[in-house]
Biotite code that builds the C-alpha atoms (Angstrom):
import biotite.structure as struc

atoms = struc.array([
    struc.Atom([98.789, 115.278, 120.312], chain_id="A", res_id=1, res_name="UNK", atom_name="CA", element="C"),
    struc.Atom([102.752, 114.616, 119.174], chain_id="A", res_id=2, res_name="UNK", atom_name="CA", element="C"),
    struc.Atom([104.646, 118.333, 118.814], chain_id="A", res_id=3, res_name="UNK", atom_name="CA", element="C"),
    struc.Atom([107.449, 117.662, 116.243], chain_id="A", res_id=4, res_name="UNK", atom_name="CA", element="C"),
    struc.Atom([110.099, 119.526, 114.722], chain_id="A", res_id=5, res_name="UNK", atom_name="CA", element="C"),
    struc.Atom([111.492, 119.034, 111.364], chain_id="A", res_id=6, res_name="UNK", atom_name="CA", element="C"),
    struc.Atom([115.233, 119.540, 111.162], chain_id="A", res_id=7, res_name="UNK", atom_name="CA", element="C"),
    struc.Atom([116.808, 119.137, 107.227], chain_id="A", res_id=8, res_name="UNK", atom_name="CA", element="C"),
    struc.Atom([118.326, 121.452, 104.977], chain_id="A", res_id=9, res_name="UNK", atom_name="CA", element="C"),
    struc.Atom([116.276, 120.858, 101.679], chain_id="A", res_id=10, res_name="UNK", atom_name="CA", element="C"),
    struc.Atom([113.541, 122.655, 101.161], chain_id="A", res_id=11, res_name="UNK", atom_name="CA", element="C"),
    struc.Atom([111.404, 119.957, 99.724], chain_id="A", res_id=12, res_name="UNK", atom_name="CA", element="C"),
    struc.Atom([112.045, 117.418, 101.752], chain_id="A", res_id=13, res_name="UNK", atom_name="CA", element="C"),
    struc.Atom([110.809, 119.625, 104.491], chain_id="A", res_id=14, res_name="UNK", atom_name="CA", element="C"),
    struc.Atom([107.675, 120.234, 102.567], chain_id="A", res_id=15, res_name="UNK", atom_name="CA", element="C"),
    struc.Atom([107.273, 115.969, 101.980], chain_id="A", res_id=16, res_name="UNK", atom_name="CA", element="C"),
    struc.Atom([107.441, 115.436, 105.485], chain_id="A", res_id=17, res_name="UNK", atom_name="CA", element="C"),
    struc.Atom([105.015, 117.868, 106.741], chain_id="A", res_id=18, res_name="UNK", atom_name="CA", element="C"),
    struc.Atom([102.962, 116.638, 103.673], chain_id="A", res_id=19, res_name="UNK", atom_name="CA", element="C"),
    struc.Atom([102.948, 113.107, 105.050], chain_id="A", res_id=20, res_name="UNK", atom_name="CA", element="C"),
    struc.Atom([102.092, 114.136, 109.238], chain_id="A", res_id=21, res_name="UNK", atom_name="CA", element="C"),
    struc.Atom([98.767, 115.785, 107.592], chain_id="A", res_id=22, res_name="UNK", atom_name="CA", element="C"),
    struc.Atom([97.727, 112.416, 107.426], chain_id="A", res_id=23, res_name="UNK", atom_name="CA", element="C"),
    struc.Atom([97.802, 112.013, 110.806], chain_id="A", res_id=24, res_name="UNK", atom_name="CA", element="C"),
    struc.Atom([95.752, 114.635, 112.744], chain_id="A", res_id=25, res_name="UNK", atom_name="CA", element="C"),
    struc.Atom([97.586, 113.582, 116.106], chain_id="A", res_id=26, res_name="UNK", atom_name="CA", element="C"),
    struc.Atom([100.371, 115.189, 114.403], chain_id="A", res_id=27, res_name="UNK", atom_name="CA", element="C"),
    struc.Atom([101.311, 118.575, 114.515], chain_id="A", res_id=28, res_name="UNK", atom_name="CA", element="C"),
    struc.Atom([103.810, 120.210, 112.998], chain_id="A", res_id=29, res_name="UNK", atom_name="CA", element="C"),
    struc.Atom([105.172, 122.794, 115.204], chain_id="A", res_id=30, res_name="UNK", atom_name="CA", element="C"),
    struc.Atom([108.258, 124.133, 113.087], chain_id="A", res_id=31, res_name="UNK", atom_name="CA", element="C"),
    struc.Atom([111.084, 123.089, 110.420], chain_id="A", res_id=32, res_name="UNK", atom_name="CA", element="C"),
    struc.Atom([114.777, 124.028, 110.683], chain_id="A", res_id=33, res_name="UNK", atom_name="CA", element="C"),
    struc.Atom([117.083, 124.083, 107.773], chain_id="A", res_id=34, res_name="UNK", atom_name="CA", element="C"),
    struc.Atom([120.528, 124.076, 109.879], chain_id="A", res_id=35, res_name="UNK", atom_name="CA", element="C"),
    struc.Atom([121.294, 121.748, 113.239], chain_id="A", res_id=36, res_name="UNK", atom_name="CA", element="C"),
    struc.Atom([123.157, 125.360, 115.252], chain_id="A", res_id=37, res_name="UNK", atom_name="CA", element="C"),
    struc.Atom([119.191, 125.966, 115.735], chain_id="A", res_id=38, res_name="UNK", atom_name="CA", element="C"),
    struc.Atom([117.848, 123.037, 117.224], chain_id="A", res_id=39, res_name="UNK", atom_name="CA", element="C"),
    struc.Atom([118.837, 124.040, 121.025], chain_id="A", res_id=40, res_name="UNK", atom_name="CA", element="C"),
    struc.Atom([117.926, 127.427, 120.625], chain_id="A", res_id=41, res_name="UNK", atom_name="CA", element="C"),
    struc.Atom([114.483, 126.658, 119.430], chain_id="A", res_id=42, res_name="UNK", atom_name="CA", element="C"),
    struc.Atom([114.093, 123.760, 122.163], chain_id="A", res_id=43, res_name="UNK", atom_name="CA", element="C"),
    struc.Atom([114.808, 126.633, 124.754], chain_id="A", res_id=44, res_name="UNK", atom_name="CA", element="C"),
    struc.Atom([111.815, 128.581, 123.731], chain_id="A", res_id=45, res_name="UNK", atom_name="CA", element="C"),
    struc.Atom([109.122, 126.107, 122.365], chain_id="A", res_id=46, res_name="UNK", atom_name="CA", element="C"),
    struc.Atom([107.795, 122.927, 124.007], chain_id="A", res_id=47, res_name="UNK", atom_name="CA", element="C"),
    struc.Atom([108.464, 119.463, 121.269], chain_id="A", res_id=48, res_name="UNK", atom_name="CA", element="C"),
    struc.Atom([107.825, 116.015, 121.704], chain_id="A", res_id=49, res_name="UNK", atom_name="CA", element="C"),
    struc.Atom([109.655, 114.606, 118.439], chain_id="A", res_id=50, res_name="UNK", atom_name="CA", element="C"),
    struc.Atom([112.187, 115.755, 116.438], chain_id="A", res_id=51, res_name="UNK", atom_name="CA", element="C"),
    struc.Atom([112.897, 114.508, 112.792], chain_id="A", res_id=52, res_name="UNK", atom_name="CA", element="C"),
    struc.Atom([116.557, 115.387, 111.770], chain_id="A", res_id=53, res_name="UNK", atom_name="CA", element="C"),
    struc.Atom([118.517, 114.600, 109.202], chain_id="A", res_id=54, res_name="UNK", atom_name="CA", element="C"),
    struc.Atom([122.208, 113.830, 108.734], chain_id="A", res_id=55, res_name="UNK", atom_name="CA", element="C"),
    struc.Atom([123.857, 115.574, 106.996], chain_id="A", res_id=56, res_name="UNK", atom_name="CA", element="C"),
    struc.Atom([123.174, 119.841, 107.710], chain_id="A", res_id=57, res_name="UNK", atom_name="CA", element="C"),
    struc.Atom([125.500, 122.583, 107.841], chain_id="A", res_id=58, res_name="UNK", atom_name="CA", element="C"),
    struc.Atom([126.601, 124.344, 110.901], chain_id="A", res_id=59, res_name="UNK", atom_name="CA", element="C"),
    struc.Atom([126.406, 120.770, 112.473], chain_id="A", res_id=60, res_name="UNK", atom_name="CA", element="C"),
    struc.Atom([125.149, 117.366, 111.258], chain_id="A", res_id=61, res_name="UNK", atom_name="CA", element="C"),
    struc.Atom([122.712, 115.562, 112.726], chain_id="A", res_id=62, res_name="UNK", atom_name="CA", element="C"),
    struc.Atom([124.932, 113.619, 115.305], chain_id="A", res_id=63, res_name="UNK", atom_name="CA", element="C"),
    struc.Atom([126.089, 115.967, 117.366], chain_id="A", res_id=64, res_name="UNK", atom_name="CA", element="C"),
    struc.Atom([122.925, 118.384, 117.001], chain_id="A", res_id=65, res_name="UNK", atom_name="CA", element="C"),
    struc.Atom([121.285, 115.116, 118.831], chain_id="A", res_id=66, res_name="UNK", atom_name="CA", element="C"),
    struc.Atom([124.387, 114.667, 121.041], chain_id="A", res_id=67, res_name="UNK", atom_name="CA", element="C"),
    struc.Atom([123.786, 118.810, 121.901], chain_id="A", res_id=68, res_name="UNK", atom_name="CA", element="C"),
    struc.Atom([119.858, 117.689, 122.442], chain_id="A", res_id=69, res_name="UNK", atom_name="CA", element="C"),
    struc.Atom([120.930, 114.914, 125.149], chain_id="A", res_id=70, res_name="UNK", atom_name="CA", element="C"),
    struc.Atom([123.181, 117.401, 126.793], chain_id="A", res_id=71, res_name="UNK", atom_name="CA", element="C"),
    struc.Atom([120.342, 119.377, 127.760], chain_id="A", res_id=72, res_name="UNK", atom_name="CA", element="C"),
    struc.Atom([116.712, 117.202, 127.409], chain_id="A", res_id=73, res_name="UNK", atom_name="CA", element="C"),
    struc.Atom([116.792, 113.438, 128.507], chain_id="A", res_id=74, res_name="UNK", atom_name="CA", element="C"),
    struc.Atom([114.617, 110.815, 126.202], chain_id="A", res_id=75, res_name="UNK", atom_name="CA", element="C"),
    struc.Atom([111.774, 111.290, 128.116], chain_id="A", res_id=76, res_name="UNK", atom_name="CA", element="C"),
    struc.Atom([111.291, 114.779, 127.231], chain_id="A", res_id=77, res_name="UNK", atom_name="CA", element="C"),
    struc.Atom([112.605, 114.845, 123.748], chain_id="A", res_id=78, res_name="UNK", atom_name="CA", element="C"),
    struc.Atom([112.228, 111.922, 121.244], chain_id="A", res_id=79, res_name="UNK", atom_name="CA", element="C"),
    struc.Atom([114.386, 112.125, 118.302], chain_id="A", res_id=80, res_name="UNK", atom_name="CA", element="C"),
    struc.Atom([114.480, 109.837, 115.308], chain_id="A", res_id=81, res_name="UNK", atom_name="CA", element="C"),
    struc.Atom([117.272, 110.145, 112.723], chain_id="A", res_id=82, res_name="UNK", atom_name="CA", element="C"),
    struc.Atom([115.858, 110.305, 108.972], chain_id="A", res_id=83, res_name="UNK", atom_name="CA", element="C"),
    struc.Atom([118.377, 110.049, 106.284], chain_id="A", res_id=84, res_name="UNK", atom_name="CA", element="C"),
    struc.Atom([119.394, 108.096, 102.932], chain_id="A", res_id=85, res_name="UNK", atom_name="CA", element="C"),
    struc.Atom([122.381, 106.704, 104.616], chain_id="A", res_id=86, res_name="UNK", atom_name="CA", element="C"),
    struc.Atom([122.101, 103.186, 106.034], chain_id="A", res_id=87, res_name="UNK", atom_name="CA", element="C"),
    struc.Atom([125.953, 102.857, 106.761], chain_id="A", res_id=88, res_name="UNK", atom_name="CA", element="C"),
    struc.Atom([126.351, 101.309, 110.209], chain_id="A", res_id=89, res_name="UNK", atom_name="CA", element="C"),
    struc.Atom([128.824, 104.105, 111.464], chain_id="A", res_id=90, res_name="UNK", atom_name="CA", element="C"),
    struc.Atom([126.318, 106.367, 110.906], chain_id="A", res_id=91, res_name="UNK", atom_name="CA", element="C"),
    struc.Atom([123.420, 104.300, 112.563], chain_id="A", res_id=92, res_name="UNK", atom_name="CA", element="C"),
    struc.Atom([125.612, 103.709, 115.654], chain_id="A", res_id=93, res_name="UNK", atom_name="CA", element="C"),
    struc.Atom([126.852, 107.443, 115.704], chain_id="A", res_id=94, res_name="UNK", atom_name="CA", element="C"),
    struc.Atom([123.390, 108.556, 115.745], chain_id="A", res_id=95, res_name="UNK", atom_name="CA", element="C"),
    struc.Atom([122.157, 105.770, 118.447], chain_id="A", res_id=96, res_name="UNK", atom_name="CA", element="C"),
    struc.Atom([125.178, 106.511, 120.672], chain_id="A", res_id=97, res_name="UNK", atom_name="CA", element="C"),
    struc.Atom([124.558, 110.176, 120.492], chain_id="A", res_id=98, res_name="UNK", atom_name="CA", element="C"),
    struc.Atom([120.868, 109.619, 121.866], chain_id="A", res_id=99, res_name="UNK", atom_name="CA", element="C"),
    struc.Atom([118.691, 108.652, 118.974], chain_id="A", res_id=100, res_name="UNK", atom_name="CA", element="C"),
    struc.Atom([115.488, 106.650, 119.868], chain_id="A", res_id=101, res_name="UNK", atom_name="CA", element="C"),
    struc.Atom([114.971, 105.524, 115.688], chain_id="A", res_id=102, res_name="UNK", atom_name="CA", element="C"),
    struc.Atom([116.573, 105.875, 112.421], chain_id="A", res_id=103, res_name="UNK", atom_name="CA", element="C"),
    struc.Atom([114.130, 105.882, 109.290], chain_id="A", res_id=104, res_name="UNK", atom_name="CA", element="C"),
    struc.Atom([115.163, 106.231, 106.140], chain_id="A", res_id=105, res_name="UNK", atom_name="CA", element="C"),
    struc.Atom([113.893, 109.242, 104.168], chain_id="A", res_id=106, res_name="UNK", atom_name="CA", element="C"),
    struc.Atom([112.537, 106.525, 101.738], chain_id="A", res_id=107, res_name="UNK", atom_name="CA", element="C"),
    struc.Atom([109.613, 104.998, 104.030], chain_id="A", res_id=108, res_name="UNK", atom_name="CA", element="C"),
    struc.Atom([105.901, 105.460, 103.119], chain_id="A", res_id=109, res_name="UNK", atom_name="CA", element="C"),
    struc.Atom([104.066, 108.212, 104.977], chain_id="A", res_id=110, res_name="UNK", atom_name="CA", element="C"),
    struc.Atom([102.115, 104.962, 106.733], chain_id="A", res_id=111, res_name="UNK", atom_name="CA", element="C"),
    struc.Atom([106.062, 103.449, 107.750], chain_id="A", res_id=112, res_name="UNK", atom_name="CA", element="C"),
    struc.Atom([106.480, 107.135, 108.948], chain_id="A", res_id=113, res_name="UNK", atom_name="CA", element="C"),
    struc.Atom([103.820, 107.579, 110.894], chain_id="A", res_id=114, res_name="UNK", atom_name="CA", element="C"),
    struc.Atom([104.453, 104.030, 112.241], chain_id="A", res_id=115, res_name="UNK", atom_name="CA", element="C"),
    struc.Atom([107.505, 104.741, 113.448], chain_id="A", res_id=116, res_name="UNK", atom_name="CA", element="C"),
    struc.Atom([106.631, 107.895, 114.980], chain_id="A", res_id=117, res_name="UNK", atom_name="CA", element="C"),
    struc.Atom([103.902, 105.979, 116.686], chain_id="A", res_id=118, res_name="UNK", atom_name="CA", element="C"),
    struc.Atom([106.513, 104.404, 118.393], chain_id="A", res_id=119, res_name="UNK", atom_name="CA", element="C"),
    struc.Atom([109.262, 106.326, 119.331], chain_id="A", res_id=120, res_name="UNK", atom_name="CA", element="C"),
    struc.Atom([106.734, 108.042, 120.924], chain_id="A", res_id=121, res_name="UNK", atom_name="CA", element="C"),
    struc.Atom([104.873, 105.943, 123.389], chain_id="A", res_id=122, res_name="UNK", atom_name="CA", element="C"),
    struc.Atom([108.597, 104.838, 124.573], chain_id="A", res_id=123, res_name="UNK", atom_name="CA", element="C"),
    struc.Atom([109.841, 102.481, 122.053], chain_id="A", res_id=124, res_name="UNK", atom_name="CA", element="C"),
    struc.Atom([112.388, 102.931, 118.673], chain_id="A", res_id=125, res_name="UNK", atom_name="CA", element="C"),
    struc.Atom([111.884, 101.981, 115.625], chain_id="A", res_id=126, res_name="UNK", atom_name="CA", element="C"),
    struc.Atom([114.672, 101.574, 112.867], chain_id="A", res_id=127, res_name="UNK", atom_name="CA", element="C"),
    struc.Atom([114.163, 100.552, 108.927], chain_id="A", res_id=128, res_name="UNK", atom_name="CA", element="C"),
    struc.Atom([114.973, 97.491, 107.999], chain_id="A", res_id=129, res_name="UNK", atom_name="CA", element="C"),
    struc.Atom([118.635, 98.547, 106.180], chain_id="A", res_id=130, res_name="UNK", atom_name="CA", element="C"),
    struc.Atom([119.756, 100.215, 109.467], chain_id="A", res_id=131, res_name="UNK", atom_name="CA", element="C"),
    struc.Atom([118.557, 97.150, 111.203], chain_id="A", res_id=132, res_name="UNK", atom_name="CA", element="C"),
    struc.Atom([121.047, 95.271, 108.690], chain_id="A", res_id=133, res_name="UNK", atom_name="CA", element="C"),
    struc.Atom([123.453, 97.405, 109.367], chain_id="A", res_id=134, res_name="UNK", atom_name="CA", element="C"),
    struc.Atom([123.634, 97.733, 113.269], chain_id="A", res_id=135, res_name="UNK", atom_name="CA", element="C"),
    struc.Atom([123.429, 93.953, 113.560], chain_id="A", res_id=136, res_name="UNK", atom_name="CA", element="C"),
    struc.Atom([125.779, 93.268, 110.668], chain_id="A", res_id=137, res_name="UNK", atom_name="CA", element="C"),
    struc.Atom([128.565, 95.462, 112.507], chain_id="A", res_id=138, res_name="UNK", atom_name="CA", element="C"),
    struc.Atom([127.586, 93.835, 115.770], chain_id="A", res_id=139, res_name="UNK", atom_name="CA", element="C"),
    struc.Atom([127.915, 90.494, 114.485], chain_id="A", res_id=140, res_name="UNK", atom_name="CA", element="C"),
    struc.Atom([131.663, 90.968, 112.960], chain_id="A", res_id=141, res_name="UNK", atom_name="CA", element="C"),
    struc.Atom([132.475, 93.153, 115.459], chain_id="A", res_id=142, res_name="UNK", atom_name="CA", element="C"),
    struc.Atom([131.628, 91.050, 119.140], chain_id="A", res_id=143, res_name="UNK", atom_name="CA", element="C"),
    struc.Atom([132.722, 92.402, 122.163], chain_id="A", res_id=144, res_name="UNK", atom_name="CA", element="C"),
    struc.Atom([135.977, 91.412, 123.319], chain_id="A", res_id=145, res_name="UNK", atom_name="CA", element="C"),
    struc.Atom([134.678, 89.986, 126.631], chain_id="A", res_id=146, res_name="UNK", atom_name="CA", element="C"),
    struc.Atom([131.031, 89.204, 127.708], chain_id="A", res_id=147, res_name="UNK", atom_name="CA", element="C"),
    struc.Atom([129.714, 92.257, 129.855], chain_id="A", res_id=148, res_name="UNK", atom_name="CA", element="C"),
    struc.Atom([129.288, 90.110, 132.994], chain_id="A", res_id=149, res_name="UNK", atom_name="CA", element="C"),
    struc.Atom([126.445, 92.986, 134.452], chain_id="A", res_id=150, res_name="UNK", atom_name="CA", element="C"),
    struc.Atom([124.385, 92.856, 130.970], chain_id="A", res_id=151, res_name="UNK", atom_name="CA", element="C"),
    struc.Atom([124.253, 89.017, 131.200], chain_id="A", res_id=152, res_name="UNK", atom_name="CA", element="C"),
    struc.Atom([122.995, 89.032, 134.874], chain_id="A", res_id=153, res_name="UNK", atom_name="CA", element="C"),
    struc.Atom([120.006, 91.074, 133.687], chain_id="A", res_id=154, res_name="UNK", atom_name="CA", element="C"),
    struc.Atom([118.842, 88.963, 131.246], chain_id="A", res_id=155, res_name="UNK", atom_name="CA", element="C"),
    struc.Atom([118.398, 86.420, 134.160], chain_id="A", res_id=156, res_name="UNK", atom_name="CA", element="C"),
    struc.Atom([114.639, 87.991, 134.894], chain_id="A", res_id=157, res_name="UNK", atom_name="CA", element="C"),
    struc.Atom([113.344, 87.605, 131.384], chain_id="A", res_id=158, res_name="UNK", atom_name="CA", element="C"),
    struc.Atom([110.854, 84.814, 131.093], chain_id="A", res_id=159, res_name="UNK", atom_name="CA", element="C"),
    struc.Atom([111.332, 82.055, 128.661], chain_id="A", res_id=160, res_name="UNK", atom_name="CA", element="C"),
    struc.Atom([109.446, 83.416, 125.989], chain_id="A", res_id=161, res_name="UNK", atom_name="CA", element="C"),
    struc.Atom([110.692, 86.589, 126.937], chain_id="A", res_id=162, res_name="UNK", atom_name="CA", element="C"),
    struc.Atom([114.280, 85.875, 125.877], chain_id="A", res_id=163, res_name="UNK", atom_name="CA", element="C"),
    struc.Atom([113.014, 83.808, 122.698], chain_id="A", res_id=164, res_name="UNK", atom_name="CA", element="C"),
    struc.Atom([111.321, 87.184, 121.560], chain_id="A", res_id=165, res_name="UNK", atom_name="CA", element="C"),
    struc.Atom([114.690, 89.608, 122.060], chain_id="A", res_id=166, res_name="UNK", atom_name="CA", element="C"),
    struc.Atom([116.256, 87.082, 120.667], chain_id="A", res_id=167, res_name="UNK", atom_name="CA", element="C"),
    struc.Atom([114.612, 87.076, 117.394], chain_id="A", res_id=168, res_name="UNK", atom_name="CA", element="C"),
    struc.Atom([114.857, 90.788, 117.745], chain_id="A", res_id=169, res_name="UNK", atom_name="CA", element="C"),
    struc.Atom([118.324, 90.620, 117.690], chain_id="A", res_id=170, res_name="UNK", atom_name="CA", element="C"),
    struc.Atom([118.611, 88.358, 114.171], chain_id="A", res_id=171, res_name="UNK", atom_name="CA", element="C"),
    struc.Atom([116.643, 91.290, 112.709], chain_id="A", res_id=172, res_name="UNK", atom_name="CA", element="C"),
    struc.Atom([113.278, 89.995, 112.515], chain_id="A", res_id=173, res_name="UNK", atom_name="CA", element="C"),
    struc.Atom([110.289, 92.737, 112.889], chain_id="A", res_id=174, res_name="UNK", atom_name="CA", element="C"),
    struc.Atom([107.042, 91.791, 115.009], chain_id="A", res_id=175, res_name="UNK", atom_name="CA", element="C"),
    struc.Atom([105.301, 90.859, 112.379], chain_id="A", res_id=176, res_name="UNK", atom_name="CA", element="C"),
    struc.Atom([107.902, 88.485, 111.254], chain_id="A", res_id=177, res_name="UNK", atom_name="CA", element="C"),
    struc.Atom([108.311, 87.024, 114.773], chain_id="A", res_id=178, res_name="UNK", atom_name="CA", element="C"),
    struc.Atom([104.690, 86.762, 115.373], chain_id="A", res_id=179, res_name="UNK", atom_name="CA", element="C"),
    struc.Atom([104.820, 84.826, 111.798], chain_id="A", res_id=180, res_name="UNK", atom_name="CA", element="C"),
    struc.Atom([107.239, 82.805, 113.237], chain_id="A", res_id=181, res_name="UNK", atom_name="CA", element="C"),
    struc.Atom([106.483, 81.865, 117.127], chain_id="A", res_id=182, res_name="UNK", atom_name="CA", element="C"),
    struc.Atom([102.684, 81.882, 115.891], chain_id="A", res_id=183, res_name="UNK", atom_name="CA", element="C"),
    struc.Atom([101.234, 84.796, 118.001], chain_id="A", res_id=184, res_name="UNK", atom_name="CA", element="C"),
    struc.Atom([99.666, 88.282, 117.344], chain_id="A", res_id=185, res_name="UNK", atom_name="CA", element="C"),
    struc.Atom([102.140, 90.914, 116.656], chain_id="A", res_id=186, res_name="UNK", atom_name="CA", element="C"),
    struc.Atom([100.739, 92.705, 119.080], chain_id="A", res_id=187, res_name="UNK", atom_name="CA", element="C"),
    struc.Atom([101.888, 89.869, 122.101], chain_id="A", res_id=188, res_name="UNK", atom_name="CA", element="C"),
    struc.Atom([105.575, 89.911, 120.508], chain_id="A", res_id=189, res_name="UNK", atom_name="CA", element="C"),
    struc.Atom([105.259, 94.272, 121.359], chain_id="A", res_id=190, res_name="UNK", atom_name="CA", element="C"),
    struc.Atom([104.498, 93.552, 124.683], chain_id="A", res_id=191, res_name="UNK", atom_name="CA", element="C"),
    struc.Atom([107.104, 90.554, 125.842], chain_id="A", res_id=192, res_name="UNK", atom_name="CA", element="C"),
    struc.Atom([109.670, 92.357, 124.035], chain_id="A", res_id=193, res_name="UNK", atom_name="CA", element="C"),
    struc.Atom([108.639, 95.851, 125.679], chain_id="A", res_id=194, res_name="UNK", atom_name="CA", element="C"),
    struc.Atom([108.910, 93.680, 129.077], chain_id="A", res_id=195, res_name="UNK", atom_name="CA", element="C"),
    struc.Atom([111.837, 92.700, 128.000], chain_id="A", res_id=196, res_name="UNK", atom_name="CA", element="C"),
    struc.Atom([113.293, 95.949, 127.668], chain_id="A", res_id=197, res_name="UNK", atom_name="CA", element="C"),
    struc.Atom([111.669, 97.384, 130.857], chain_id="A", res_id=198, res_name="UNK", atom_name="CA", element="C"),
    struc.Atom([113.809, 94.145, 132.858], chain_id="A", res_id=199, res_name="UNK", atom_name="CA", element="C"),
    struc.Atom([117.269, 95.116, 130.999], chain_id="A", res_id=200, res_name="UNK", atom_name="CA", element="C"),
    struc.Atom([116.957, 98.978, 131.223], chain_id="A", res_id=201, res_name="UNK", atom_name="CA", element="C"),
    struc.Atom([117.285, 99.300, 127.001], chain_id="A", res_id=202, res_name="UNK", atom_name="CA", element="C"),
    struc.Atom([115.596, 102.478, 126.556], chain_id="A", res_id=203, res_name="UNK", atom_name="CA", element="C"),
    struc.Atom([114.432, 101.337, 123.320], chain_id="A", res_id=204, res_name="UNK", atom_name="CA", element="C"),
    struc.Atom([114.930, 98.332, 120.498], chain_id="A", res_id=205, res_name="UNK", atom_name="CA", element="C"),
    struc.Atom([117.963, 99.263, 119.180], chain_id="A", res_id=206, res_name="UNK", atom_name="CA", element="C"),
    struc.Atom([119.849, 99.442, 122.698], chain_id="A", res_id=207, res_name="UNK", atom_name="CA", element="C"),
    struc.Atom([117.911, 96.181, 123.300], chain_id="A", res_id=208, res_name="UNK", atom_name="CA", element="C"),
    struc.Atom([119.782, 94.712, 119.991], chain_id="A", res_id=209, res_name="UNK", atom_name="CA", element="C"),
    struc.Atom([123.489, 96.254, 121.686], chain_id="A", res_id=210, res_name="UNK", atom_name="CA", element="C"),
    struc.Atom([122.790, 94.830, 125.020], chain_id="A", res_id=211, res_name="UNK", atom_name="CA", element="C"),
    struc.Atom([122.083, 91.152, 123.865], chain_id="A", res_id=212, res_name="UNK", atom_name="CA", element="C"),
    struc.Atom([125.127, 91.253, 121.743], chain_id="A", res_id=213, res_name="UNK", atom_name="CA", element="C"),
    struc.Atom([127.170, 93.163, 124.607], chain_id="A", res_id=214, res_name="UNK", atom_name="CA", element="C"),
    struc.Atom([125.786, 89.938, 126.666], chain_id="A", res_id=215, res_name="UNK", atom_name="CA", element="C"),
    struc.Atom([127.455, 87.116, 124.676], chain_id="A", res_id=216, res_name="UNK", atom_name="CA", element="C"),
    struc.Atom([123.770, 85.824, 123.953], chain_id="A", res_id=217, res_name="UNK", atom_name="CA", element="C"),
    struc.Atom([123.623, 85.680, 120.195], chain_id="A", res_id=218, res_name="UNK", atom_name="CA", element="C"),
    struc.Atom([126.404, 83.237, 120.660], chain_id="A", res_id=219, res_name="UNK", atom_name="CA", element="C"),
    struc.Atom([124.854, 81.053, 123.103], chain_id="A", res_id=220, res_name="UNK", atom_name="CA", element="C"),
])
């Protein structure tokens, strides 16, 4: 069973979201917040798995009310995925530097949602395919000034097939679309790239995605 918490300011998209976890009776709904100042306070007193939380809230937005979050619970306690309509890469590194494991947009199918639940929270992240765009687009036009010389030494471990998966990963490509591509199951392109991730330390796709940039290796 997956605790979550619910963290937006709009009533109904509170109500849509709950709506869409009753599909799922691993699910449960603990509580929904309407205001990020009540996140910590909350997390204090009740045990979560998952939070959902959205950008933009008063009192705080969702960056630093996951930034707050990291302060205190590490991922392995708390999962958090960022739902919003904003697909801006600012916002989609904000929210991944400040300790995000996904970013969803608020758009996705109750199946995409449950999905990507799913696997934020048996260790992995998940991000829709516009804030994919947009994290790799900003990586792309924005490469590190120097390769990080300790990233690239990790990569050493990976297998062959290994770095062929992350690498695919890193042009954008989902699972599905890689297992299209190498011609395996999707489910053998989860596990070399979870391997993959285990062997680098990227707590979950989208640091994956930062350190192969970070490591020169789209390039190469």
């Amino acid at each position: 069973m997956t605790r979550i918490l619910i963290v937006d300011d709009q009533d109904d998209i509170r109500a849509g979201i709950r709506a869409m976890l009753l599909l799922d009776p691993a699910l449960v709904v603990v509580a929904d917040l309407s205001d990020g100042l009540q996140v910590l306070p909350f997390l204090r007193d009740h045990p979560i798995d998952l939070v959902l939380m959205d950008i933009r809230m008063p009192g705080i937005d969702g960056v630093e009310a996951t930034r707050r979050i990291r302060a205190e619970h590490v991922a392995a306690e708390v999962r958090i995925i960022v739902l919003t309509t904003f697909d801006q890469d600012e916002i989609v590194l904000a929210a991944l530097r400040a300790g995000a494991n996904g970013f969803l947009s608020k758009t996705v199918s109750p199946a995409e949602l449950i999905a990507g639940i799913t696997e934020v929270v048996g260790g992995g992240g998940t991000l829709s395919a516009n804030a994919t765009a947009a994290l790799i687009g900003h990586m792309a036009d924005n490469p590190p000034p120097v390769v990080d010389q300790g990233l690239l030494r990790r990569f050493d471990y990976l297998t062959p097939r290994e770095r062929e998966m992350i690498i695919l990963v890193a042009r954008g490509l989902s699972n599905e679309e890689i297992a299209g591509q190498v011609f395996v199951s999707p489910l053998t392109v989860k596990t070399h790239v979870v391997r993959a991730m285990t062997k680098v330390g990227a707590r979950d796709r989208a640091q994956l995605v930062s350190f192969i940039f970070r490591a020169g290796l789209c390039s190469r």
